[in-house]
C-alpha positions as a Markdown table, in Angstrom:
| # | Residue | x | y | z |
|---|---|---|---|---|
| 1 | Unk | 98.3 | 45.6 | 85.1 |
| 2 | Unk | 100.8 | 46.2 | 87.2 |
| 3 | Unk | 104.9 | 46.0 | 86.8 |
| 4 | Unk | 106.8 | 45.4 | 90.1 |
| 5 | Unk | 110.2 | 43.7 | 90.7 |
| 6 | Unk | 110.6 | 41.7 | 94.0 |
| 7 | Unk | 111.8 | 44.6 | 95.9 |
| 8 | Unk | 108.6 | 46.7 | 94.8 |
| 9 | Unk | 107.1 | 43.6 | 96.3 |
| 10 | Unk | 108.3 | 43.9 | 99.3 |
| 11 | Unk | 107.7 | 47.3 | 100.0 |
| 12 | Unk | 104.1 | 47.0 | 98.5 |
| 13 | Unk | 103.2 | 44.0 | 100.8 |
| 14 | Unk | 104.0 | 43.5 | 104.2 |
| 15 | Unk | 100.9 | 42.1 | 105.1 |
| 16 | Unk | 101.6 | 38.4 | 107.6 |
| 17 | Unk | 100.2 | 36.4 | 105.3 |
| 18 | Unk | 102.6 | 36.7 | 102.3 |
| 19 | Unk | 105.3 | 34.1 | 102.6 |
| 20 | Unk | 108.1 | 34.8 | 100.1 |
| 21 | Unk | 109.4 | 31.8 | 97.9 |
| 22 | Unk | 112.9 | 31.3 | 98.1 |
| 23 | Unk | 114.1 | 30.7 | 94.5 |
| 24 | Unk | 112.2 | 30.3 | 91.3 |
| 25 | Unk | 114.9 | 28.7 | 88.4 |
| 26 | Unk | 113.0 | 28.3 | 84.5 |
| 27 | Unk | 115.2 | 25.9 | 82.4 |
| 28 | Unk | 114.5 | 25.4 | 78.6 |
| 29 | Unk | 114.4 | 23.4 | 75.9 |
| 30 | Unk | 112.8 | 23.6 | 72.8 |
| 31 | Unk | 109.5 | 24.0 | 73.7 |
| 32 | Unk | 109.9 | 22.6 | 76.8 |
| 33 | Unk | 110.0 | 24.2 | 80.3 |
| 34 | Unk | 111.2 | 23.0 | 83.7 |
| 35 | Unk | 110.0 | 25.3 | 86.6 |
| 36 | Unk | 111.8 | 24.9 | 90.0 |
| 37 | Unk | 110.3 | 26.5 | 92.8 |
| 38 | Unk | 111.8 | 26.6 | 96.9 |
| 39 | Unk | 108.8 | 27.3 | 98.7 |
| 40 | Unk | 108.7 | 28.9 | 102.3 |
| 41 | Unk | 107.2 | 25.4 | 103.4 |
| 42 | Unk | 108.6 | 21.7 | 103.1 |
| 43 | Unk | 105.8 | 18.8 | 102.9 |
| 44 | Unk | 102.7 | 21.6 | 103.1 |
| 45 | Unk | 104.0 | 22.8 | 99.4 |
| 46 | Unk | 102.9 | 18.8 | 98.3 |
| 47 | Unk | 99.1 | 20.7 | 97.8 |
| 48 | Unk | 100.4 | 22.6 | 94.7 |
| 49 | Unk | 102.3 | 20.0 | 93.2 |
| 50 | Unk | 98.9 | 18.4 | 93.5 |
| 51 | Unk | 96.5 | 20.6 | 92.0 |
| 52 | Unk | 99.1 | 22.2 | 89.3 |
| 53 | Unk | 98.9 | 19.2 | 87.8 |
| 54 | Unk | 95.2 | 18.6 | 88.4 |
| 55 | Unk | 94.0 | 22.2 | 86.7 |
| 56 | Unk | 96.8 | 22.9 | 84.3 |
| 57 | Unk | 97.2 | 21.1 | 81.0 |
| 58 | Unk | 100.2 | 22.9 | 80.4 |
| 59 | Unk | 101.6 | 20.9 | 83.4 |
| 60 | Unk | 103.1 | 17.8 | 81.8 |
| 61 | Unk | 104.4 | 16.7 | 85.6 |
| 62 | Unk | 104.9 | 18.0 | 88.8 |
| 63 | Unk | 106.6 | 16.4 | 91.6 |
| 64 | Unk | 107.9 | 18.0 | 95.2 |
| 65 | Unk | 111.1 | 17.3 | 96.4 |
| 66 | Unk | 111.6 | 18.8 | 100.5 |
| 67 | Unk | 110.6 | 22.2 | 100.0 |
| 68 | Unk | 111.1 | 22.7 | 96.2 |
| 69 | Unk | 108.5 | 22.3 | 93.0 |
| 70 | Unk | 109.6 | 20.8 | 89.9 |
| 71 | Unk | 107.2 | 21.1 | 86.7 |
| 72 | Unk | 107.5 | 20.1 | 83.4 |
| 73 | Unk | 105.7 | 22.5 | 81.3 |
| 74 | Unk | 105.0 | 23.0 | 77.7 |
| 75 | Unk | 104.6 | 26.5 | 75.9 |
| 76 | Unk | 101.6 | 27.6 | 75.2 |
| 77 | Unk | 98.1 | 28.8 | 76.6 |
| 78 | Unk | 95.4 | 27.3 | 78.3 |
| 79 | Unk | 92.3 | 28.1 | 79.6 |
| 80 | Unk | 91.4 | 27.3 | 83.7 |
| 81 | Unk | 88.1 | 26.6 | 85.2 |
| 82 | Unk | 89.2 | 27.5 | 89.0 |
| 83 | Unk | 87.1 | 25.6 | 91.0 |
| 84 | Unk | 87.3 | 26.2 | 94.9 |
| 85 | Unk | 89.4 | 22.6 | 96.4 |
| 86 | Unk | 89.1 | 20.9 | 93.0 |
| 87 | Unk | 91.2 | 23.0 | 90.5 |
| 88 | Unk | 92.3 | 25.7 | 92.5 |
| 89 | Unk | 95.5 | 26.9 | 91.2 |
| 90 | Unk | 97.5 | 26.5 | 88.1 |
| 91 | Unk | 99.1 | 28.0 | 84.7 |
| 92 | Unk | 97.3 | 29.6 | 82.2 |
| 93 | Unk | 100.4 | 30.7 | 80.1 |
| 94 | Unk | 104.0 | 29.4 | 79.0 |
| 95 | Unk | 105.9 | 31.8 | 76.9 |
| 96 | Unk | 109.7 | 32.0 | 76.0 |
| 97 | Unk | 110.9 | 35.5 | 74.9 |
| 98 | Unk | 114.2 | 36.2 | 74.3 |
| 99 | Unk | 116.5 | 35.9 | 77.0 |
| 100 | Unk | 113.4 | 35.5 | 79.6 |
| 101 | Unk | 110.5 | 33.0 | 80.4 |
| 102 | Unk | 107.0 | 34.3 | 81.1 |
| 103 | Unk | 104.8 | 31.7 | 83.0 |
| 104 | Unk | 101.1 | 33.3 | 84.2 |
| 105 | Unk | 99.6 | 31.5 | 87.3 |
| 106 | Unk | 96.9 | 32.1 | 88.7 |
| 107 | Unk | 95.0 | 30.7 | 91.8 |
| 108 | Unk | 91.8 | 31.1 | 94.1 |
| 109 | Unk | 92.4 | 32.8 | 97.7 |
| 110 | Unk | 95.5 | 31.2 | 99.4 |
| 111 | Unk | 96.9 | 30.0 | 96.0 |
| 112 | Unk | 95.9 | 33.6 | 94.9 |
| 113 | Unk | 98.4 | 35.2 | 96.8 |
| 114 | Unk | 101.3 | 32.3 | 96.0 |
| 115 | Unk | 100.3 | 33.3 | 92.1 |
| 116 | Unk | 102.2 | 37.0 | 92.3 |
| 117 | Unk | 103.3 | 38.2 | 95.6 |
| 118 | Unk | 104.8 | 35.4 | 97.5 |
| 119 | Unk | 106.6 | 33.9 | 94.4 |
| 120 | Unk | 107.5 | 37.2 | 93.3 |
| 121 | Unk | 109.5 | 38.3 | 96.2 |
| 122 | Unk | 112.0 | 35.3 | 95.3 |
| 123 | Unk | 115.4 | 35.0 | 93.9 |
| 124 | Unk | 115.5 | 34.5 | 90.6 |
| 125 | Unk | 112.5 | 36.5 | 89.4 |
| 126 | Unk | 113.5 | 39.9 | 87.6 |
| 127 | Unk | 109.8 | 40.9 | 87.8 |
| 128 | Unk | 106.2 | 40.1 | 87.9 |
| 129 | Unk | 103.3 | 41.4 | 86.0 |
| 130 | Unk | 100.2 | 41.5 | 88.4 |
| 131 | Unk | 96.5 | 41.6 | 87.3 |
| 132 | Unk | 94.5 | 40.5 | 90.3 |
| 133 | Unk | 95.5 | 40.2 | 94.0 |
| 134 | Unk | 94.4 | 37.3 | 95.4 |
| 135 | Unk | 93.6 | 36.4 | 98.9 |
| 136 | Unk | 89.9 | 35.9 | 100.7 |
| 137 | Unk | 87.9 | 34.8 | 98.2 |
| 138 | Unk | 89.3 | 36.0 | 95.0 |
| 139 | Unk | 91.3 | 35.2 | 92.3 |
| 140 | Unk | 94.5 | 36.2 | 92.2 |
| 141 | Unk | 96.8 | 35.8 | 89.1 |
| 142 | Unk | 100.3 | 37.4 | 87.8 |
| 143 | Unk | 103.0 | 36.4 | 85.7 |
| 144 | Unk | 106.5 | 35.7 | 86.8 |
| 145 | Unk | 109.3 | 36.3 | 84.7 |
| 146 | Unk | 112.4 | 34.6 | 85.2 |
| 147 | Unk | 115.6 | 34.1 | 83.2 |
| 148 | Unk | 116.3 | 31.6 | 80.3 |
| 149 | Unk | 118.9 | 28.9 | 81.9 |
| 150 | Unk | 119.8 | 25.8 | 80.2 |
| 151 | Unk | 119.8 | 22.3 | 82.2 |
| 152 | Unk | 123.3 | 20.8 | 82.0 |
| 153 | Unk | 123.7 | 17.5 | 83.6 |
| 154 | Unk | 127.2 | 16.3 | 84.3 |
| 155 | Unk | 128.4 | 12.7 | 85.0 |
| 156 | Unk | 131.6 | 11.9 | 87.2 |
| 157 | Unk | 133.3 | 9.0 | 88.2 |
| 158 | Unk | 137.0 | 7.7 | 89.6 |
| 159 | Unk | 138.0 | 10.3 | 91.8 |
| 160 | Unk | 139.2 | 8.2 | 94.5 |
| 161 | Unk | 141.9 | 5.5 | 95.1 |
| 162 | Unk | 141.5 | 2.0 | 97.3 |
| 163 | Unk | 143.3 | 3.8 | 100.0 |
| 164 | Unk | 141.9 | 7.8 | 99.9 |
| 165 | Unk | 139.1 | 9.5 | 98.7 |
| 166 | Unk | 135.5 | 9.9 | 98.3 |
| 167 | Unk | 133.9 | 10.3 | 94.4 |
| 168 | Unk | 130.1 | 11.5 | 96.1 |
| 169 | Unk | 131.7 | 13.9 | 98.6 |
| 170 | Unk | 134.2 | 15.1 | 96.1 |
| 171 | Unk | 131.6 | 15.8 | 93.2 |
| 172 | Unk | 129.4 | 17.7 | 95.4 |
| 173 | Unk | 132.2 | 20.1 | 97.0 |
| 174 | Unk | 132.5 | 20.6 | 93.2 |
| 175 | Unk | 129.0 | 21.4 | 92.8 |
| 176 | Unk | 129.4 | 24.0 | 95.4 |
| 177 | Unk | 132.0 | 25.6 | 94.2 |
| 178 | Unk | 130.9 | 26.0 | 91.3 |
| 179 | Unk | 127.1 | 27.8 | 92.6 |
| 180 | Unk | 129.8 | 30.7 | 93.8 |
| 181 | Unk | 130.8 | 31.1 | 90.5 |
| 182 | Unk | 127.4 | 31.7 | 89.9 |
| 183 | Unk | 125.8 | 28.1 | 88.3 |
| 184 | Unk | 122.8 | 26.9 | 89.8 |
| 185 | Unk | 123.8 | 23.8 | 91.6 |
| 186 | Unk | 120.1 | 22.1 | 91.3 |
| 187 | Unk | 121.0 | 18.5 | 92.5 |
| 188 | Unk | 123.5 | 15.3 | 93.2 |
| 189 | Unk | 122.3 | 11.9 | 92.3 |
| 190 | Unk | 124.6 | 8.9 | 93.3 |
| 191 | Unk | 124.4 | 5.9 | 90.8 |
| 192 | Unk | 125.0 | 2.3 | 91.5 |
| 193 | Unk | 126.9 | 0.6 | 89.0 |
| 194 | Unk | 128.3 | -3.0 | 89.0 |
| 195 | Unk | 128.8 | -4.5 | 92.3 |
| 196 | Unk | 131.0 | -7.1 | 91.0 |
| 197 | Unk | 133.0 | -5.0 | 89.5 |
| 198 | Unk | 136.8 | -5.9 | 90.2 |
| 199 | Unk | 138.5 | -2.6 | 89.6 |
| 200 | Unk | 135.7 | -0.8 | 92.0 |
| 201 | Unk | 137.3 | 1.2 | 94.4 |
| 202 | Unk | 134.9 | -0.4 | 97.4 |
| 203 | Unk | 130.4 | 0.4 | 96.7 |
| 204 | Unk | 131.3 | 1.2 | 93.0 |
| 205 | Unk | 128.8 | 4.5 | 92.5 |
| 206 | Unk | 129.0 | 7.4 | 89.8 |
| 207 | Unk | 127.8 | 11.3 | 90.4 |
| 208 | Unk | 125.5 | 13.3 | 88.4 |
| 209 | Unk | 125.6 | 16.8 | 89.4 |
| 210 | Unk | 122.5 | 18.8 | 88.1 |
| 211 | Unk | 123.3 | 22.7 | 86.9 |
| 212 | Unk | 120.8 | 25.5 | 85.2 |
| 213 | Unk | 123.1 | 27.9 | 83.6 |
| 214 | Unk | 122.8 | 30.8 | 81.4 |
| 215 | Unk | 123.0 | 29.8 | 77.7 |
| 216 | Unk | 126.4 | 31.1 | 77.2 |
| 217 | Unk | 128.0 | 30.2 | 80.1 |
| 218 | Unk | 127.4 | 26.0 | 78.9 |
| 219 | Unk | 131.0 | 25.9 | 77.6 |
| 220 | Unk | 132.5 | 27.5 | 80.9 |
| 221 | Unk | 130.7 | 25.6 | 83.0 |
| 222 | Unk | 132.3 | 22.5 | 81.8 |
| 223 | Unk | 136.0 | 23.6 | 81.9 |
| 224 | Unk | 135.7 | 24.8 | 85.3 |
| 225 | Unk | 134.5 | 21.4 | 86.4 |
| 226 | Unk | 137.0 | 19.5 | 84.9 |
| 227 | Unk | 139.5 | 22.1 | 86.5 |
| 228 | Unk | 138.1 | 21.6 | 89.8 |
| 229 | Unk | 138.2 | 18.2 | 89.2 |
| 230 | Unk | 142.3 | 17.8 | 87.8 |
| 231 | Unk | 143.2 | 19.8 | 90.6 |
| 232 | Unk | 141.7 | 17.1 | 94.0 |
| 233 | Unk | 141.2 | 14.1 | 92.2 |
| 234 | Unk | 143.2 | 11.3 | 93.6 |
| 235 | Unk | 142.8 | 9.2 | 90.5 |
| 236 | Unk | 144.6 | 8.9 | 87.0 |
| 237 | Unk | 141.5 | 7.3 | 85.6 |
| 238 | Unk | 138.7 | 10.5 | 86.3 |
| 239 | Unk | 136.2 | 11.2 | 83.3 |
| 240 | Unk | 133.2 | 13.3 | 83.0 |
| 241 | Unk | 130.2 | 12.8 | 80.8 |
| 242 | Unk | 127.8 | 16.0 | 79.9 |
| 243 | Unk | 124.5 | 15.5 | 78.9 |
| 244 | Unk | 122.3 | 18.8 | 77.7 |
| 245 | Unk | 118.7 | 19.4 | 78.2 |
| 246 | Unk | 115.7 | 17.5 | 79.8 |
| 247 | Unk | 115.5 | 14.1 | 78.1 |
| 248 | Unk | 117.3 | 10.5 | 78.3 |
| 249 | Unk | 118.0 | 9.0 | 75.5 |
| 250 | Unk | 116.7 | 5.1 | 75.4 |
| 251 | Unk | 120.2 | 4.4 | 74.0 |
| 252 | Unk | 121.5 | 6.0 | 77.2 |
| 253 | Unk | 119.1 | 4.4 | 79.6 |
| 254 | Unk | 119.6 | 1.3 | 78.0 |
| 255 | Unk | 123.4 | 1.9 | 78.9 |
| 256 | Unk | 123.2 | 3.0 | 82.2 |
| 257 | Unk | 120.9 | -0.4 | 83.4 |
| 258 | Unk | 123.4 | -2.7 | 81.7 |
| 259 | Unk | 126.6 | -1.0 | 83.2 |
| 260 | Unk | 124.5 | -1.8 | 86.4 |
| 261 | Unk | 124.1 | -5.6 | 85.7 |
| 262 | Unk | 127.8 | -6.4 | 84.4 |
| 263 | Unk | 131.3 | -5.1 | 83.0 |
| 264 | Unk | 131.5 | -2.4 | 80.5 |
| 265 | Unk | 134.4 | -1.1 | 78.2 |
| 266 | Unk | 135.7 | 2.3 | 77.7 |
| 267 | Unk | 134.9 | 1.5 | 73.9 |
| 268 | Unk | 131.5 | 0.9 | 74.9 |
| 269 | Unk | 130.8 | 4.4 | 76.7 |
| 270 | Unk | 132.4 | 6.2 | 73.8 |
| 271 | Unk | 130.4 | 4.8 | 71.4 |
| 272 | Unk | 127.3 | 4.8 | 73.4 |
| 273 | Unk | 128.1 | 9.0 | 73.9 |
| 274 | Unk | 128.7 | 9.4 | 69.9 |
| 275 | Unk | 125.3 | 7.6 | 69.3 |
| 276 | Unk | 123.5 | 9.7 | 71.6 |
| 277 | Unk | 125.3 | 13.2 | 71.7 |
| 278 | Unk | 127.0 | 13.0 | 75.3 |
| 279 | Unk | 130.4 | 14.8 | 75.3 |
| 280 | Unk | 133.1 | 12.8 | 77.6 |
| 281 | Unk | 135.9 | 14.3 | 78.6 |
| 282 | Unk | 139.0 | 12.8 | 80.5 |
| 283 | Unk | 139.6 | 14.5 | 83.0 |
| 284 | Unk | 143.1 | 12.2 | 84.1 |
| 285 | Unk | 142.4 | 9.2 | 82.0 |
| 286 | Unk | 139.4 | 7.3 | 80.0 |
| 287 | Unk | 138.1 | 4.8 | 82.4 |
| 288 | Unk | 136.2 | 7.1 | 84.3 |
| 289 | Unk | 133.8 | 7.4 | 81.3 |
| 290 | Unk | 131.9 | 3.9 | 82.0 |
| 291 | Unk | 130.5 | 5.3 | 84.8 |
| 292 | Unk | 130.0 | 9.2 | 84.1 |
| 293 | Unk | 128.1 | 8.1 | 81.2 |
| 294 | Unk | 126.0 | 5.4 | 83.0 |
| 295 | Unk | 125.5 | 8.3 | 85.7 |
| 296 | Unk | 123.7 | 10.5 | 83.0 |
| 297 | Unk | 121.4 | 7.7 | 82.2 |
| 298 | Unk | 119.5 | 7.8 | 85.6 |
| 299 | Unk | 119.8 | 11.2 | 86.9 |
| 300 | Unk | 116.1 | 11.3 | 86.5 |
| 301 | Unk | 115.2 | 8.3 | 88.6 |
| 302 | Unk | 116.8 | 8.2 | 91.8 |
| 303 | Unk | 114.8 | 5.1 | 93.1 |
| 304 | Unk | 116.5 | 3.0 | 90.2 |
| 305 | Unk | 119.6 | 4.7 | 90.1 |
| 306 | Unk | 120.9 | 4.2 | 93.9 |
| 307 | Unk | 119.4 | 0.4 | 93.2 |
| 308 | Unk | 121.9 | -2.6 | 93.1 |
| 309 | Unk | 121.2 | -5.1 | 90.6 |
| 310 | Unk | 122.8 | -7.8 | 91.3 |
């Protein structure tokens, strides 16, 4: 076994077929993993989505979104049969140690060199351990580890007024900002709510802004997005809603669909959140949380949350 960091990597391998990975991000919870990967290609990266899932029983899902992985993994260990074009490339290991996360591919030829050197060289990784090279014919397998981050969702709605504004625009120069404080600005997901709504400002949508952060840094991450927030909102009635972890509630779900088919109360959010473990947060005034909250509930499906009901 060998020990190299991503610079190591690149000085090691320079050959013109390694294609560093941009980023690799490891969230978790529990015992639970969610591996995000920025490969060097966009719709060519759909082949290890595929057969991750197809080798792996440690993959739970997998899904590619432009040029980035998503897996949902669960700890443990596992044992491949590689198999050229059938099972060609997967995860043998899952461990969470500490403050890091350990997750062993491994793969035949191509996927062989993906498994240590071209995911090693990315952002992200602190270091690799590397057993076999891959490439040609052979196996190649290493494990990449990563930092612990935790997945913090945030919901956001009434930033704007009939005559200024923009709550999807706003929420996502938020999200920027906030990656150069040094959050990991994963995603923006715009939710349709109520279209008959009478105190919509015109399409009636809510924002949730997708963050891995360091374990420690939950709390901060929070204030500084309600700061952000209190300082260009054009609203009195902006909220946010903060959800932690991987998982939706039914409850919340539940909440989110029917805050898409008709009114909903202030008093219904808040007892929805309580129920469920949300945290609101009013950021100028309570009414935003209808939305923020219903925005939580369908961060995860983005075909049913831009969808309008009625």
């Amino acid at each position: 076994m060998e020990i190299l960091t991503p610079d190591d990597l690149k000085t090691k391998f320079k050959d013109p077929w390694v294609a560093p990975y941009k980023k690799v991000l490891t969230m978790v919870d529990d015992d639970r993993v969610e591996l995000i990967e920025y490969h060097p290609c966009v719709a060519g990266s759909e082949w290890m989505v595929y057969q991750y899932k197809r080798t792996s029983d440690l993959v739970i899902d997998s899904k590619r979104d432009g040029d980035r992985h998503i897996y949902h993994l669960k700890v443990g260990k596992t044992d491949m049969n590689l198999k050229p074009s059938f099972s060609a490339a997967g995860i043998e290991e899952v461990t969470v140690e500490g403050d890091e996360v350990r997750v062993v591919h491994a793969g035949l030829a191509g996927a062989g060199v993906g498994a240590a050197m071209c995911r090693g060289m990315a952002q992200g990784v602190k270091r690799v351990e590397l057993y076999d090279i891959g490439g040609g014919s052979k196996v190649g397998r290493a494990a990449v580890i990563t930092p612990k981050l935790q997945k913090v969702i945030i919901g956001i709605d009434d930033t704007d007024t009939k005559q200024e504004g923009a709550t999807w625009t706003l929420a996502n120069n938020v999200g920027k900002k906030l990656a150069g404080m040094g959050f990991e600005y994963i995603d923006h997901v715009t939710c349709q709510l109520y279209p008959h709504n009478p105190n919509k400002t015109q399409n009636c949508v809510a924002i949730a802004l997708v963050f891995a952060a360091e374990p420690g840094r939950r709390d901060e991450l929070v204030e500084k997005t309600c700061k952000l927030l209190k300082k260009d909102t054009l609203s009195e009635k902006t909220a946010i809603a903060v959800l932690d972890g991987f998982e939706v509630p039914k409850k919340l779900r539940a909440y989110a669909e029917d805050t898409k088919m008709s009114m909903m109360t202030v008093e219904d959010a808040e007892k929805i959140a309580k129920e469920v473990g949300v945290q609101l947060v009013q950021v100028t005034g309570a009414p935003g949380e209808i939305g923020a909250l219903a925005a939580l509930g369908l961060y995860n499906d983005l075909k049913e949350a831009v969808k309008v009901y009625n």
